[in-house]
C-alpha positions, 0 to 999 in steps of 0.5 A, a space after each residue: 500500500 502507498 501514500 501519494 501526496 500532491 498538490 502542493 506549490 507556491 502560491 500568493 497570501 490569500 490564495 487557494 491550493 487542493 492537496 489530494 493523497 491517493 493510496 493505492 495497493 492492496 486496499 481493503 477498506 481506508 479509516 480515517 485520514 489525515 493532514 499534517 504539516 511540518 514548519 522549518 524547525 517546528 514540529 508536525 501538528 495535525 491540521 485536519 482528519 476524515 473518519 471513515 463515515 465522513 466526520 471532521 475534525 479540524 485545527 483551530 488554526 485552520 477552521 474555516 478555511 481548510 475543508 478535508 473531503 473523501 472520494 472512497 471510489 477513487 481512494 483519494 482524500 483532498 484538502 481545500 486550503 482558501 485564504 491562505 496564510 504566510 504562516 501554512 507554509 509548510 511541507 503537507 504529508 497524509 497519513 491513514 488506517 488502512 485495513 489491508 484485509 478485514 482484521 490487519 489495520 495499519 497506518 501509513 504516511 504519504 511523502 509530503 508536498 511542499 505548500 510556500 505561501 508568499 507575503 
């Protein structure tokens, strides 16, 4: 199974950018998902996960305006990012709970895509 984040680039304060994380492999079923970011010299934070049924949850510093959705025919997860901000510069990576057969649960990470965001 793989993770493969992309999307990323530089863009303009104010701007927007779409992240999507495909997994591909042998795939059962896909639980939750997130996105996490890392900052030069910061540690990873966790900005925003799906629950396998759809449900959200979100960092306060992204609340509305990040949107994390879910195509489970496509096995993809997107991360809508508008408004964005000098401060989510950052290098984006997904990671999920992947059920490879219906009792083996294991959770894998993308390899990140980088989001500059300019002044």
């Amino acid at each position: 199974v793989q993770l493969q984040a992309s999307g990323g680039g530089l863009v303009q304060a104010g701007g927007s950018l779409r992240l999507s994380c495909v997994a591909s492999g042998s795939i059962f079923r896909i639980n939750s998902v997130g996105w996490h970011r890392q900052a030069p010299g910061k540690q990873r934070e966790l900005v925003a996960t799906i629950t396998s049924n759809s449900n959200t949850v979100y960092a306060d510093s992204v609340k509305g305006r990040f949107t994390i959705s879910r195509d489970n025919v496509k096995n993809t997860v997107y991360l809508q990012m508008n408004s964005l901000k000098p401060e989510d510069t950052a290098v984006y990576y997904c990671n999920a709970g992947i059920f490879v057969n219906p009792a083996t649960r294991n959770t894998y990470w993308g390899q990140g895509t980088q989001v500059t965001i300019s002044s």
